[in-house]
Structures are given as C-alpha cells and as structure tokens.
N, C-alpha and C positions, 0 to 999 in steps of 0.2 A: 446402583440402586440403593435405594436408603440415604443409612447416614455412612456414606465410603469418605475418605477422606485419603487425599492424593497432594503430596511433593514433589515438583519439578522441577528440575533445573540444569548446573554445568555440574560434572559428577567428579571424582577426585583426580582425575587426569583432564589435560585440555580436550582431547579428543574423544572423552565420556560423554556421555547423558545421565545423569541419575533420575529415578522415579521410586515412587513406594506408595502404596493402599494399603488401608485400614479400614474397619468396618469399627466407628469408633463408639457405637453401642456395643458390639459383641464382644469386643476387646479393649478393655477397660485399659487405663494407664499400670504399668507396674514401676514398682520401683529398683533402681538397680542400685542403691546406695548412693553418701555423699550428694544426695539431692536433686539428681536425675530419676524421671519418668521417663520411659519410652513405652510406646503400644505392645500390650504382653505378645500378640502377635501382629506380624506385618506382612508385605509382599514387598521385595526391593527388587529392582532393575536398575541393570546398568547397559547400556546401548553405547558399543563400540564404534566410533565408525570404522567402516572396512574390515571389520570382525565380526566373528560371533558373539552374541547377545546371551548375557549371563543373569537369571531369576533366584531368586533365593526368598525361601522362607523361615522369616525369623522370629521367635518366640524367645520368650526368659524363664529359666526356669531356675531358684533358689536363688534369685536376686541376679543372675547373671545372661546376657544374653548368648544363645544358640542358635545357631543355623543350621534349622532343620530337614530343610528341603534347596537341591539346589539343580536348574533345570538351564541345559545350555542349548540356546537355539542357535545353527551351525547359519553361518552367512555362505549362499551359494560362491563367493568367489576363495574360502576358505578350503583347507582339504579337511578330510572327513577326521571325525570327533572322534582324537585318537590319547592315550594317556600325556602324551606330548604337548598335543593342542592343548588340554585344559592345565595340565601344572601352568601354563605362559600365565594365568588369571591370579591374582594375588588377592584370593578368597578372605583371609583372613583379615587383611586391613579394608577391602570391600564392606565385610562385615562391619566392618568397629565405624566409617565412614556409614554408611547407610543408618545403623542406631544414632549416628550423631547429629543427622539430617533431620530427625523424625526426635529425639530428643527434646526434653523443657527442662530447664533449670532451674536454681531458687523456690525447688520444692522443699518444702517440713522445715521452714528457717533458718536453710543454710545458704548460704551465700553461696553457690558452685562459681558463678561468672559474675563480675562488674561489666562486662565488654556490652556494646548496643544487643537487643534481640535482631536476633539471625543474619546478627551480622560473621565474617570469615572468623573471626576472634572469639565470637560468640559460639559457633560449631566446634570449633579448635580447643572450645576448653571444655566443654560439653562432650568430646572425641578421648580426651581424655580421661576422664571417670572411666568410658566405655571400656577402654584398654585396662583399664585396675581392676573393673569388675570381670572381666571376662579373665584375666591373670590369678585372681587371688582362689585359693583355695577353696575347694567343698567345703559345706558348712562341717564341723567331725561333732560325732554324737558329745567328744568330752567337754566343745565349747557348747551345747545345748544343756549339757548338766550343768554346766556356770550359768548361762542364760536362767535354767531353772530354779538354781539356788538362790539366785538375787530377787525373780519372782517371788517365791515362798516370802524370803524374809523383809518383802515387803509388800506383801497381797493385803495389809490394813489399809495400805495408802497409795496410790499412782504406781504400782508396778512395774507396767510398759513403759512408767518416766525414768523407773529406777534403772530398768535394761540402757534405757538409751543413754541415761546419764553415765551408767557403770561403763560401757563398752562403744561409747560414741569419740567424737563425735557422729551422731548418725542420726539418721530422720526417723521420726515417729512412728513411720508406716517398715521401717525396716525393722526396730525394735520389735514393733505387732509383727511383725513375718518370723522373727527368731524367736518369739513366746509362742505362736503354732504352731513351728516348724517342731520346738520341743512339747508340744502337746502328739504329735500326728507321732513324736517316735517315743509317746510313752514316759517320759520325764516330767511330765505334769498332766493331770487329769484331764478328760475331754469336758464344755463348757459352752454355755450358749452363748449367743452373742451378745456381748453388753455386760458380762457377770466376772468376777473375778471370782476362781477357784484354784488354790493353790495345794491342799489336798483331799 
C-alpha cells in the first residue's frame, strides 16, 4: 500500500531468492558513507529452497547499517528451529548482500562505481562500501571535538564543506551527519535548520 517499494530476484547463493520492501516516503534514503544511500529502513528476505525462510530487518544507524530484527520461518520438511539450524545462515554477509541490493551509488560526487547500473559489478562494488561501513568504528566523542573544531574555525564560510574537505573524501550529507552528530553530543551548539552556529 502506498509508496512500498520491492527488489527481486536470484539472492547471494544459486539456490536463494532475495527480496526486500521499503516504504520509500517513510524512509527516506541514508547515507552510509563513500557515496552509498541505502533505505534507513528496510524488510530483507531471503527464500531458501528446501529450507527455512530467513527475514531481517534492517536500519542504519550512525552511518552504518544494523540488522535489527531477524525472523526465521521454519520449512515443514526442516527439524525444529534449534541454535544448530540457525548458526547454518551466514546472517552477516546476508546482511551486507541485501544493503547491496537495495543500495545507489554516485551519491554527493563521488564516484563509488564506473560498472553499468545493477549490473553483478555494480552490486559488488556497492557490497563493498557496505562491508567498510559496517567494519569501521563508532563515531568517538574525540573525533566529534575535531569535527567541531574545524566547524567553529570556519562557521564565516561553508563549514560542512570545511568537515568534508578536512576528513573526506566523503559525501556532503555524511559531513552534515558528523556536524549533528557533534551538536546532539554537546560539542557545538543546537541550531535550526539552514543557520550556521558555531558558539
């Protein structure tokens, strides 16, 4: 209903199915760095044959994505859903593979892929951002005091360009995520939208 929005296809094994839904008014694009957007949240599925049927839901949260929810529907020719059965599902690269499905590139002027759109090279390189953002570190309050120091010393002129420029290469909209990220903890004043305030 509405505006959902659904991928289908052959899923990261020959004998998968992948799918995934988005409700893409309610969940806007985020960014997960290096030029990738994915839907801040999503619904993945992957459809074993002659297996159980693994759901996950996925969100980003601090530029990275999380798999917040993950629901196994058991296949009657299966035995019952035991810690055994679900370690067999290799959860985490499901994960990184379903953001890469649902992924767009050559966001904020970075060049992430030359490869054709959604084509297997195009996914694959799109797959990979996915793996670096989910790898790298929580943001630490002491690179938000850096974030906030470059702001200040240059809140006369383009300061979110100053972020990106100091600590890039990175996209415009991930610079604006690490200038709020250090507003929400306190390292730079709160602000309405469209204003620059650095104390």
């Amino acid at each position: 209903m509405g505006f959902t929005w659904e991928s289908r296809g052959g899923g990261p094994e020959d004998d998968v199915t992948f799918e995934a839904r988005w409700h893409i008014m309610a969940h806007r694009p985020a960014d997960i760095g290096h030029g990738v957007d994915i839907p801040e949240r999503f619904i993945a599925r992957f459809i074993k044959k002659d297996d159980h049927t693994v759901e996950m839901e996925i969100g980003v949260e601090e530029g990275a994505p999380v798999c917040n929810v993950v629901k196994v529907i058991r296949h009657p020719g299966r035995p019952s859903l035991t810690g055994h059965e679900l370690r067999r599902f290799p959860l985490a690269d499901w994960v990184a593979y379903a953001c890469s499905r649902v992924g767009v590139g050559n966001q904020g002027g970075i060049a992430t892929t030359a490869a054709e759109w959604r084509s297997e090279q195009y996914r694959s390189d799109i797959e990979r951002v996915v793996r670096r953002s989910r790898r790298r570190n929580t943001v630490t309050d002491d690179f938000l005091r850096d974030v906030a120091r470059v702001y200040r010393a240059n809140a006369a002129s383009a300061p979110v360009d100053a972020v990106r420029d100091t600590f890039g290469p990175i996209a415009y909209s991930t610079a604006a995520r690490y200038v709020k990220l250090a507003r929400d903890r306190g390292f730079l004043p709160q602000t309405s939208a469209g204003k620059v305030k650095a104390d």
